[in-house]
LUMDREN-893271 format. One record per residue (C-alpha): residue in three letters; x, y, z. Coordinates in steps of 0.2 Angstrom, whole numbers, plus 5000, padded with zeros to 4 digits. Example, Ala and Ser with C-alpha at 12.3 -4.5 7.8 and 13.67 -1.06 7.14 Angstrom:
<recs>
ALA506249785039 SER506849955036 
</recs>
This chain:
<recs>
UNK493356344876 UNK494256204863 UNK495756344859 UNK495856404877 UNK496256214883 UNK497156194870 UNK498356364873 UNK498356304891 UNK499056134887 UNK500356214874 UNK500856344887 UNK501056204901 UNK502056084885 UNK503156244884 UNK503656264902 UNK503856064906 UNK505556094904 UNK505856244914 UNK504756154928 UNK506556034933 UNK507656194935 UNK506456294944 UNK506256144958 UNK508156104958 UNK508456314959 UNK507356354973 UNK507956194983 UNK509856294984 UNK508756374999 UNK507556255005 UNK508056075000 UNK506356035002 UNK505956064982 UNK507155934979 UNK506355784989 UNK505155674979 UNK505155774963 UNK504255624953 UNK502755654965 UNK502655824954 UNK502355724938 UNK501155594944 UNK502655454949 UNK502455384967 UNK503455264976 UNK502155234991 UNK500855074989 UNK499355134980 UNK498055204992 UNK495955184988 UNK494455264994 UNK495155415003 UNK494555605005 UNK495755714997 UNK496155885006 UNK497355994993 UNK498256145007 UNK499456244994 UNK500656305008 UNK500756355025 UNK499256465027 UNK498056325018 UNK498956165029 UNK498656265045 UNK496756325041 UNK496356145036 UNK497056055054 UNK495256065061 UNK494355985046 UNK495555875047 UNK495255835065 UNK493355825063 UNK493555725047 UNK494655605057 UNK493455595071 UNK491955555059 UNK492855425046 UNK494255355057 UNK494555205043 UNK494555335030 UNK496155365023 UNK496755575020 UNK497655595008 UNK498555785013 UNK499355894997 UNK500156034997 UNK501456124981 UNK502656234992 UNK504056165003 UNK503356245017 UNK501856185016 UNK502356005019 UNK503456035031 UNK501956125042 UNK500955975038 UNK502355865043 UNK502455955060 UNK500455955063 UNK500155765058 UNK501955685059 UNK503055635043 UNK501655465042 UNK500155515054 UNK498955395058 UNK497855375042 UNK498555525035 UNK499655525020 UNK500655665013 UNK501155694993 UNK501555854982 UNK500155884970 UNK500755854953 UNK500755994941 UNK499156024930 UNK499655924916 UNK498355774913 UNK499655634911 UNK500055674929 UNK498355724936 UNK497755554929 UNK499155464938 UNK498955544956 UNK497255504955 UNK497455324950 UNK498655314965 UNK497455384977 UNK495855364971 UNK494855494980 UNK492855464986 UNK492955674988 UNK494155814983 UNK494255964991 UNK495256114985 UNK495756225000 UNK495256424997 UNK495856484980 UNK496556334972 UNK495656314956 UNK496756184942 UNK495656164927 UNK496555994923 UNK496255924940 UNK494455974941 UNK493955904924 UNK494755744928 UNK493855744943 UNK492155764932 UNK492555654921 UNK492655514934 UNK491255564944 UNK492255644961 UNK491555764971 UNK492655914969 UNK492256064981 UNK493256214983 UNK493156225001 UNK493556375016 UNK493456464999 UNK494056644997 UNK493856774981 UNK494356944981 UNK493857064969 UNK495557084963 UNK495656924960 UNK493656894952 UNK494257054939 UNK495556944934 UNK494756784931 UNK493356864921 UNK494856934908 UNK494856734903 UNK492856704905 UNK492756584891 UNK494156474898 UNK493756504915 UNK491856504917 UNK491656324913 UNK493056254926 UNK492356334939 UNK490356284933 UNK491456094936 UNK491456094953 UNK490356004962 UNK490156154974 UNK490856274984 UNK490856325003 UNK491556525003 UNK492056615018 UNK490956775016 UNK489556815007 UNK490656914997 UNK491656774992 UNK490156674990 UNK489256814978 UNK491056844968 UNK491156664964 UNK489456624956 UNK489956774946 UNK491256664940 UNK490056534937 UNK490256424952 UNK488656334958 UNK487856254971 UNK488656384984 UNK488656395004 UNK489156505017 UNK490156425031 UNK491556545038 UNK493156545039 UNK494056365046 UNK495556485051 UNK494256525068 UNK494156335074 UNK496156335077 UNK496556275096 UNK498156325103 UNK499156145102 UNK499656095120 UNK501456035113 UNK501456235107 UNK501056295123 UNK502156195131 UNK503756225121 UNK502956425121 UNK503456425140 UNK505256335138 UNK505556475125 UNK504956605137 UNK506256545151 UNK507856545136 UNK506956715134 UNK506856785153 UNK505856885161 UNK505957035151 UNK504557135140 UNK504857015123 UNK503857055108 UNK503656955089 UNK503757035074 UNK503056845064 UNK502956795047 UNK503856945041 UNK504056965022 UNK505557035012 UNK505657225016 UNK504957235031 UNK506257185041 UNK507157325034 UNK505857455039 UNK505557395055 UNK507557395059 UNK508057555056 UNK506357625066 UNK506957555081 UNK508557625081 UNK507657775075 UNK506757775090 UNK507857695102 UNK506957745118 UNK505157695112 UNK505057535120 UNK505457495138 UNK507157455144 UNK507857265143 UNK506457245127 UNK506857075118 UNK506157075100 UNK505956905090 UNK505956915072 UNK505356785063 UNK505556785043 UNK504056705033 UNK505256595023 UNK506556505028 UNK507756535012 UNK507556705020 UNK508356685038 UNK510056705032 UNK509656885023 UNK508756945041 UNK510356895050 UNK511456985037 UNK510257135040 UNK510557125060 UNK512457095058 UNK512657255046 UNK511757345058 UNK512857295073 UNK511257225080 UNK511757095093 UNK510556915092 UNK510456755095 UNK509756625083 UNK508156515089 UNK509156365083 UNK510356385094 UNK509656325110 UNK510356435121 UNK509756575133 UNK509756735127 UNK510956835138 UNK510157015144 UNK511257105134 UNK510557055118 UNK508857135113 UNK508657035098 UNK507956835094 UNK508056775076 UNK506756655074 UNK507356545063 UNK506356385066 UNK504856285056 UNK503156245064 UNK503456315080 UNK502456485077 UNK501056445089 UNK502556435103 UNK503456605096 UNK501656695101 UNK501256585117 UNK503156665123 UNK502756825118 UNK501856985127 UNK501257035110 UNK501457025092 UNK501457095074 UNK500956995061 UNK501757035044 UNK501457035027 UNK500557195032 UNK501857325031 UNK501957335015 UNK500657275001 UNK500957085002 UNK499057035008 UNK499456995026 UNK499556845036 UNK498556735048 UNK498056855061 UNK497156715070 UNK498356605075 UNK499156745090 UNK497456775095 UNK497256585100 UNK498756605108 UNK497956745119 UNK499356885112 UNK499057045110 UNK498957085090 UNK499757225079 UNK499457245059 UNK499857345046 UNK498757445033 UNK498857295020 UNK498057155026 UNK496857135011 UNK496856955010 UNK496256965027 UNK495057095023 UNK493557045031 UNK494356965045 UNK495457115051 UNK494157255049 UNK492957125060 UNK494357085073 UNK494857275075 UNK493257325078 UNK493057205092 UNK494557285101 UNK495457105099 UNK496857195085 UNK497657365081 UNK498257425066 UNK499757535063 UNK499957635047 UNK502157595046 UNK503657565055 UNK503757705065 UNK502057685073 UNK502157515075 UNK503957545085 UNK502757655095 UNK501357585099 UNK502357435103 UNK503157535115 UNK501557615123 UNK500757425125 UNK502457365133 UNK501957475145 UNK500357465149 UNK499757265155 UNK497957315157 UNK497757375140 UNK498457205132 UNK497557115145 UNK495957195138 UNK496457145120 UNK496856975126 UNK494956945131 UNK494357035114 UNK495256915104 UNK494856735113 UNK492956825110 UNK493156865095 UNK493656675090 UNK492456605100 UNK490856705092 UNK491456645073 UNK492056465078 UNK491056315070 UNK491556315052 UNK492056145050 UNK490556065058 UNK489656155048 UNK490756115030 UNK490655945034 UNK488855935036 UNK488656015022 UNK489655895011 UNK488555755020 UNK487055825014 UNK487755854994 UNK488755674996 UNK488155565007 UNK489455405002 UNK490655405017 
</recs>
């Protein structure tokens, strides 16, 4: 364990450098890498915060999933301070959107890379009663710190796949100890659960999935509608959270097959990542694809059959406008994304054949008639097409899905509770 720490603490010595560059380079895209850089390394310019539950949501997936504990958290400990940290761009702007730049009692920082000089500062600074690590975020620095001080550190709405379990056990010496560090664990399967203790995790629970608990946010729904209208009264469809490739494929099925969907079709395209907008709208222009830009503000006139969604925080809108939906990531092997979030929105839902980090989830939801899945491009041109056309068969879906959410709701009653019982200091 001694050389392993000690290789990860040379490795981490070696990239410090490299750590500035990488920031400054990725924020050429997304200038949001470039704000508040010496939050990274432990330096803070807000006042000093004590006594506050600590909620770590990587990025965008993490920040939306945690909104309902959140919520609850809030409700139970209103003089609590939250302290809300994410390490990607998008990320922080998704909790900006949900909770406002300086929501009430909720306070927003980047974490700071593992190194202990830095871990040791963010804590001094924020001095948590709990920490909990959303899903898969597992930093041997941070959770030793937190040992050595005595904070509760659970790895919370946890998920291990058995990619993922084969290689942690390549570095068990290293690896088995950090996650024996924890305080405990709330997995999202038994799967997860059963994976994790392999790993040497303890004092494990079962409490689902927080992605079930999301609500359609009335401010989406409302500004779902306005984009309708911009939209008009047309069959629209969303290809959302679309990853790099896919957009490709997806393309040049459609004009393979420019009679599969109904005539006046509008589809909205909306790219994963924001640094990525520009490349789609190079992809429609080479294409002679005519489209208007989501930013712009304008009503999209008939002739144009295509909307770049080229917008933050407003996904929950982009499905609330729609007739039905593809989520991406799923076209090729990239995991998936949040196939939830359009079934809260009651829209009809399309995936691909790789949504494994959604394994459990999609296999669950396609069974229950809620989402179908499509094996590439051209089928998904297709069977857009044939849904287009028939409203009683995505009225159907629609039902399955708000079902299907409302038998596996409840996780974050029961993850708070369960953190009462283990720590009862709140």
């Amino acid at each position: 364990m001694m050389l392993w720490r000690a290789c990860y603490a040379l490795l981490g010595a070696l990239l410090l450098p490299l750590l500035f560059v990488r920031l400054w380079w990725r924020g050429r895209k997304n200038p949001g890498y470039r704000k508040n850089i010496g939050e990274r390394f432990g330096r803070y310019t807000t006042p000093p915060l004590r006594d506050t539950i600590w909620i770590h949501a990587v990025s965008v997936g993490e920040t939306r999933a945690a909104a309902p504990l959140i919520a609850l958290l809030g409700q139970r400990y209103p003089d609590t301070p939250i302290v809300l940290t994410h390490m990607t761009a998008t990320g922080r702007a998704t909790g900006e959107a949900l909770f406002g730049k300086r929501g009430k009692h909720i306070s927003q920082l980047w974490l700071p890379y593992d190194y202990r000089f830095a871990v040791r500062a963010f804590l001094n600074h924020v001095q948590p009663k709990w920490a909990l690590l959303m899903e898969t975020e597992v930093w041997p620095n941070v959770i030793a710190e937190c040992a050595h001080r005595n904070i509760p550190c659970f790895l919370v709405n946890a998920r291990m796949s058995e990619h993922s379990a084969a290689h942690y056990t390549h570095f068990a010496s290293f690896t088995r100890p950090v996650f024996a560090a924890l305080t405990g664990v709330a997995a999202q399967t038994e799967g997860d659960a059963q994976r994790l203790r392999t790993l040497g995790a303890n004092n494990i629970t079962v409490t689902g999935n927080l992605k079930f608990d999301i609500d359609m946010p009335e401010n989406a729904r409302t500004l779902g509608a306005v984009l309708r209208q911009r939209f008009g009264q047309r069959p629209t469809w969303i290809a959302a959270s679309t990853r790099e490739g896919e957009e490709t494929l997806l393309l040049d099925a459609l004009l393979r097959q420019p009679n599969a969907l109904p005539p006046g079709t509008l589809t909205v395209i909306v790219p994963r990542h924001p640094e990525r907008f520009e490349s789609v709208a190079e992809q429609l222009r080479a294409r002679e694809l005519a489209f208007v830009k989501r930013s712009g503000e304008n009503e999209v006139p008939p002739e144009v059959s295509f909307v770049l969604g080229d917008s933050m925080g407003e996904m929950f809108a982009y499905y609330a406008a729609a007739d039905l939906a593809f989520v991406g990531g799923s076209l090729l092997p990239l995991g998936g994304q949040n196939l939830l979030e359009p079934l809260a929105a009651g829209t009809p839902t399309l995936i691909g054949l790789h949504a494994f980090n959604f394994k459990d989830i999609s296999a669950a939801a396609c069974a229950a008639g809620a989402v179908r899945r499509v094996n590439d491009a051209d089928a998904l041109v297709a069977q857009v097409g044939t849904l287009l056309r028939d409203n009683e068969a995505r009225q159907t879906m629609r039902a399955a899905g708000l079902r299907f959410l409302e038998e596996h709701r409840g996780s974050a009653e029961r993850l708070v509770r369960w953190l009462q019982r283990i720590h009862s200091d709140l």
